[in-house]
C-alpha positions as CSV (number, residue, x, y, z in Angstrom):
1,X,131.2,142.9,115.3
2,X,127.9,141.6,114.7
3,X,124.7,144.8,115.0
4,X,121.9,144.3,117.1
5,X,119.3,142.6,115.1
6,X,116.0,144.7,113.5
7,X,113.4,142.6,115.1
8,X,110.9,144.8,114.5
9,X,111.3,144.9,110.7
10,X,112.1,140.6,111.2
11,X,108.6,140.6,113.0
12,X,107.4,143.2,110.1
13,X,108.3,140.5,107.4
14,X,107.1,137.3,109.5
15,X,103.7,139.0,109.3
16,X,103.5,139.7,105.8
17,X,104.6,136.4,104.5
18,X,102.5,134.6,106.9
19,X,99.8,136.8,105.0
20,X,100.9,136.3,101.5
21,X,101.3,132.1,102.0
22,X,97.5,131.8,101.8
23,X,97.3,132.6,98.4
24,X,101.0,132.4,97.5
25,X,101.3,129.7,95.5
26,X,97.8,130.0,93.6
27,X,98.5,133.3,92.3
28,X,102.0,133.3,91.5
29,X,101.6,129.4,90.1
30,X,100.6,130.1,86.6
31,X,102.3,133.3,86.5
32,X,104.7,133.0,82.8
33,X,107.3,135.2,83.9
34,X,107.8,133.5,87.6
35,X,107.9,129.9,85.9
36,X,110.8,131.7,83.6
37,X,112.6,132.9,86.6
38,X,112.4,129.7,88.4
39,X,113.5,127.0,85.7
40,X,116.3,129.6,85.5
41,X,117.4,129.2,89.3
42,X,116.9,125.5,89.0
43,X,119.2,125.0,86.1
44,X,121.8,126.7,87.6
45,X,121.1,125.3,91.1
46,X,121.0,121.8,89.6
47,X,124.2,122.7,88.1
48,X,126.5,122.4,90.7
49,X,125.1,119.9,92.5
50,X,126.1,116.6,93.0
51,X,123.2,113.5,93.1
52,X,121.6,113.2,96.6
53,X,122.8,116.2,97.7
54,X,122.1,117.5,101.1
55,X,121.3,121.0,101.0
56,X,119.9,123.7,103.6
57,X,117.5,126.1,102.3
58,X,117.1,129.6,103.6
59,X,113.7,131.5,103.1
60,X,112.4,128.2,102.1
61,X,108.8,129.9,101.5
62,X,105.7,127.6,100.3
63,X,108.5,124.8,99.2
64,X,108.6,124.7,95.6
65,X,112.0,124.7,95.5
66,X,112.4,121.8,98.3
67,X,109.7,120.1,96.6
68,X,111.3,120.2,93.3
69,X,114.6,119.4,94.7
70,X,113.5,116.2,96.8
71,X,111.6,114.5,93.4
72,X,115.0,114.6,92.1
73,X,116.7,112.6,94.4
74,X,118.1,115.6,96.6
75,X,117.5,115.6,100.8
76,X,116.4,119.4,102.0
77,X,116.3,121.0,105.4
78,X,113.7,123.7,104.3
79,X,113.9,126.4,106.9
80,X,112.0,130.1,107.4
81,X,110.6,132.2,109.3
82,X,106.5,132.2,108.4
83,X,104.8,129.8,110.3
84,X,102.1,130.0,107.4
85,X,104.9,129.1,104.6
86,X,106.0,125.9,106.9
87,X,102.3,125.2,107.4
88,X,102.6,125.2,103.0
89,X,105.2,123.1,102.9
90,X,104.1,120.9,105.3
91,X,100.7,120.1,103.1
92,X,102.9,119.8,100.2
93,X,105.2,116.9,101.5
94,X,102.3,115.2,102.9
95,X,101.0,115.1,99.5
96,X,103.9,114.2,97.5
97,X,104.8,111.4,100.0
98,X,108.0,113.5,100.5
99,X,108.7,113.7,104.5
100,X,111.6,111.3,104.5
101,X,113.5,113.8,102.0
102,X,112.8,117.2,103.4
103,X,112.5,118.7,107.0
104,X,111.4,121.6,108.5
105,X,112.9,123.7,110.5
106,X,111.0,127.5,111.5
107,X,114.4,129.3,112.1
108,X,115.1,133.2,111.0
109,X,118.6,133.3,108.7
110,X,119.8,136.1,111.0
111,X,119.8,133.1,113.6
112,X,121.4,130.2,112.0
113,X,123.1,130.0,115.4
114,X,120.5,127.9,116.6
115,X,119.4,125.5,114.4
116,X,119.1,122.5,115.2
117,X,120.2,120.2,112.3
118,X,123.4,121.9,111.2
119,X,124.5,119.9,108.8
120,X,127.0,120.2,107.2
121,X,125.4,120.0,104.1
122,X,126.6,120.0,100.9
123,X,124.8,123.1,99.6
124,X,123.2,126.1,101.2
125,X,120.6,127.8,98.9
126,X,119.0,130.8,99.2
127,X,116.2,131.9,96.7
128,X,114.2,135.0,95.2
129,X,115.5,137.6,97.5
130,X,114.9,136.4,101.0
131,X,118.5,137.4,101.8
132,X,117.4,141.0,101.0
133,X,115.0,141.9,103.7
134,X,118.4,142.1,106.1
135,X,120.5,144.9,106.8
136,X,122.8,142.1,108.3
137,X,123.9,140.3,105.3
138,X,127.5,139.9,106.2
139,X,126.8,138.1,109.8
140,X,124.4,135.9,107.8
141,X,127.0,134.8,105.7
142,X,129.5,134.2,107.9
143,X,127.3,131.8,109.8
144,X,127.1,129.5,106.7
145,X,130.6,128.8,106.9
146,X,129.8,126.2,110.2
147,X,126.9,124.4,108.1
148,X,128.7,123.9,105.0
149,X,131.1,121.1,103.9
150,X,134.5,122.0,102.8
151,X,134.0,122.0,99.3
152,X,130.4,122.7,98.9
153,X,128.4,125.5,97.6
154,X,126.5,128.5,98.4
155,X,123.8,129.7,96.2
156,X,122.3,132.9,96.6
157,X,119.4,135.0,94.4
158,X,119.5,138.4,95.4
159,X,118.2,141.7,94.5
160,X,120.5,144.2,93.2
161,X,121.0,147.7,93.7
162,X,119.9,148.7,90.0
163,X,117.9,147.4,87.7
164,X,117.8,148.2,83.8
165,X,114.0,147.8,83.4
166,X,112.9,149.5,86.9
167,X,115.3,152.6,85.2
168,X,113.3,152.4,82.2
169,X,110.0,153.5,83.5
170,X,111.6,156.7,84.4
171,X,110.3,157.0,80.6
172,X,106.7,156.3,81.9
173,X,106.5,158.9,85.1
174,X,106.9,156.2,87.4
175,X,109.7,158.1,89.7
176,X,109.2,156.0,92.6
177,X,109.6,152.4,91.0
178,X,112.2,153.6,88.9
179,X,114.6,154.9,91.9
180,X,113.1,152.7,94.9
181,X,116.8,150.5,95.3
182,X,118.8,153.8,94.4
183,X,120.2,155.5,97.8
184,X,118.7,152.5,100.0
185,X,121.4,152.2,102.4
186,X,118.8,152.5,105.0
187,X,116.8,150.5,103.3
188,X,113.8,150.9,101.4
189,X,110.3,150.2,102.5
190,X,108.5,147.5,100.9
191,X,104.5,146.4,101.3
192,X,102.7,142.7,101.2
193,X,99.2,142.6,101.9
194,X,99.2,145.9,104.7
195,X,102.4,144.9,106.2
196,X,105.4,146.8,105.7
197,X,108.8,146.0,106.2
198,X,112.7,147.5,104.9
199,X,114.5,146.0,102.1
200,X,117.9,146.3,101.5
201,X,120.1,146.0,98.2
202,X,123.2,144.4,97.7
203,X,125.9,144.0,94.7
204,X,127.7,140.8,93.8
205,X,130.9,143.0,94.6
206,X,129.9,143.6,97.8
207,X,128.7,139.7,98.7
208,X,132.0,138.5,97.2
209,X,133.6,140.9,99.3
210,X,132.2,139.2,102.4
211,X,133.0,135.6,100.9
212,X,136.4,136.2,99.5
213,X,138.4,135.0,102.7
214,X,136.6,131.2,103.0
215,X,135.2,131.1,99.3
216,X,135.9,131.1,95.8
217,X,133.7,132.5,92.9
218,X,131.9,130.3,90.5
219,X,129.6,132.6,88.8
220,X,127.4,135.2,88.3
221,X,124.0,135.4,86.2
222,X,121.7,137.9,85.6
223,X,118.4,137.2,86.0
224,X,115.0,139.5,84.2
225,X,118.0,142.0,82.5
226,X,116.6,141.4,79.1
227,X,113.1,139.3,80.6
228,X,110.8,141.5,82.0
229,X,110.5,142.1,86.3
230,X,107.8,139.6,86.8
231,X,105.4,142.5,87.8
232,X,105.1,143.2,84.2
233,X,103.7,140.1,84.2
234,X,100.8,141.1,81.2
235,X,104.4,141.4,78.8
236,X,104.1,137.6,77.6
237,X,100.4,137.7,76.5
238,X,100.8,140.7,74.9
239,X,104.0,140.5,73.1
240,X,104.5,136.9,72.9
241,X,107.0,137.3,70.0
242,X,109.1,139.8,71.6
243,X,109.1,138.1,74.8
244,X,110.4,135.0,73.6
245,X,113.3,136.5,71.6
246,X,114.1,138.7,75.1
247,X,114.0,135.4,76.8
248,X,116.8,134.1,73.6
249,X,118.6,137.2,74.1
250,X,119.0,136.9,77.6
251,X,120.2,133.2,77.5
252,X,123.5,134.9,75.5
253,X,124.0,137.7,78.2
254,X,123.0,136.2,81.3
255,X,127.0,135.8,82.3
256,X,128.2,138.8,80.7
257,X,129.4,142.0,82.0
258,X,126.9,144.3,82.7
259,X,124.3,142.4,82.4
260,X,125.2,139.9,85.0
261,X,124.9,142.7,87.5
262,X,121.8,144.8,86.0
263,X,118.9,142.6,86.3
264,X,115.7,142.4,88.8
265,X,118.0,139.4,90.7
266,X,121.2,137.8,90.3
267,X,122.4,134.3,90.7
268,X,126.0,134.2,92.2
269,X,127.8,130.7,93.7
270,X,130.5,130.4,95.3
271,X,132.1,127.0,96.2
272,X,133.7,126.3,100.2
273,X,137.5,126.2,99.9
């Protein structure tokens, strides 16, 4: 039985990324540790998919993603719920010349029930924790299974419920970053730019769980196990030696047990039946 949706954390969230998309891109940009984490998603997105893939993207944010994927070749239905992350997006495929390869669609995930081009496609892909600021994770992905062609894929980055390098600044004092996703059932209060909204964790036991009926598994990375959180984003500069052999290190471990599990995200796919 589906719950009643949290609209007032969904409004909550709307309001901070609508806030956060007029600098979003120009901060986080150059940023060495986000440009890590994303070539990382896009090799393994780019992985499993076939060329000219049609693909609906949840959380869609400022586009980089969509962007990315359409220069290749790939045709997106970028979808969230900031109006000022569209309004991104929007500027971005004018520039590119990239309208005829990506839409737009400003639709919540927790209502996938009414969006208007439904596909199928042949991948759904959800990036850097979007998925986590629902308590409702298991309607969410239920409501793929209508949009997504017998055989494709689901891609997801999510947020786990413990991270090796948050635990690590026990070391440091810092209690509260160190524990934030332990106990977080409830969810855990997060803060962009004055707004404050709930997160909620979630295990790749407990997403394959939801899948297992309509899905099969087709892997699990860990992503920033070894790499720092990108909000120790000063590690590069400062230890550019170390950093680069955490980033070799990491490359051997991303699909091993624990690791795969223990990291700021994971990536986990699974593939339509």
């Amino acid at each position: 039985m589906n719950r009643p949706m949290n609209q007032t954390n969904e409004h909550q969230v709307t309001a901070a990324f609508n806030a956060q998309s007029a600098y979003f891109d120009e901060q986080y940009g150059s940023d060495v540790i986000i440009q890590y984490k994303r070539e990382r998603v896009r090799q393994h997105l780019l992985h499993y998919l076939k060329p000219e893939s049609s693909i609906l993207e949840l959380n869609a944010g400022t586009g980089e993603d969509a962007v990315f994927l359409a220069r290749r070749g790939h045709f997106v239905h970028a979808t969230d719920i900031s109006e000022g992350m569209q309004e991104k997006l929007a500027e971005k495929l004018a520039y590119f010349g990239l309208t005829g390869s990506v839409t737009q669609e400003l639709c919540s995930f927790t209502a996938l029930q009414t969006l208007h081009r439904k596909g199928p496609y042949d991948c759904i892909f959800s990036n850097f924790a979007g998925l986590n600021c629902t308590d409702r994770l298991d309607q969410v992905l239920t409501d793929l299974d209508v949009l997504l062609k017998p055989g494709g894929n689901v891609v997801l980055v999510v947020l786990p419920g413990f991270c090796l390098w948050e635990s690590l600044l026990l070391f440091k004092g810092k209690f509260k970053t160190a524990t934030r996703r332990f106990f977080s059932s409830k969810g855990r209060k997060a803060r962009i730019d004055g707004f404050s909204f709930r997160c909620w964790y979630y295990s790749p036991r407990s997403i394959k769980r939801i899948m297992k009926e309509k899905y099969s598994l087709l892997g699990i990375e860990g992503l920033c196990t070894i790499v720092p959180p990108s909000y120790l984003s000063e590690f590069p500069e400062k230890h550019p030696g170390i950093y680069s052999l955490l980033c070799r290190v990491e490359n051997r471990l991303k699909n091993k047990w624990p690791w795969r599990s223990m990291g700021d995200y994971f990536m986990i796919t699974f593939k339509k039946k």
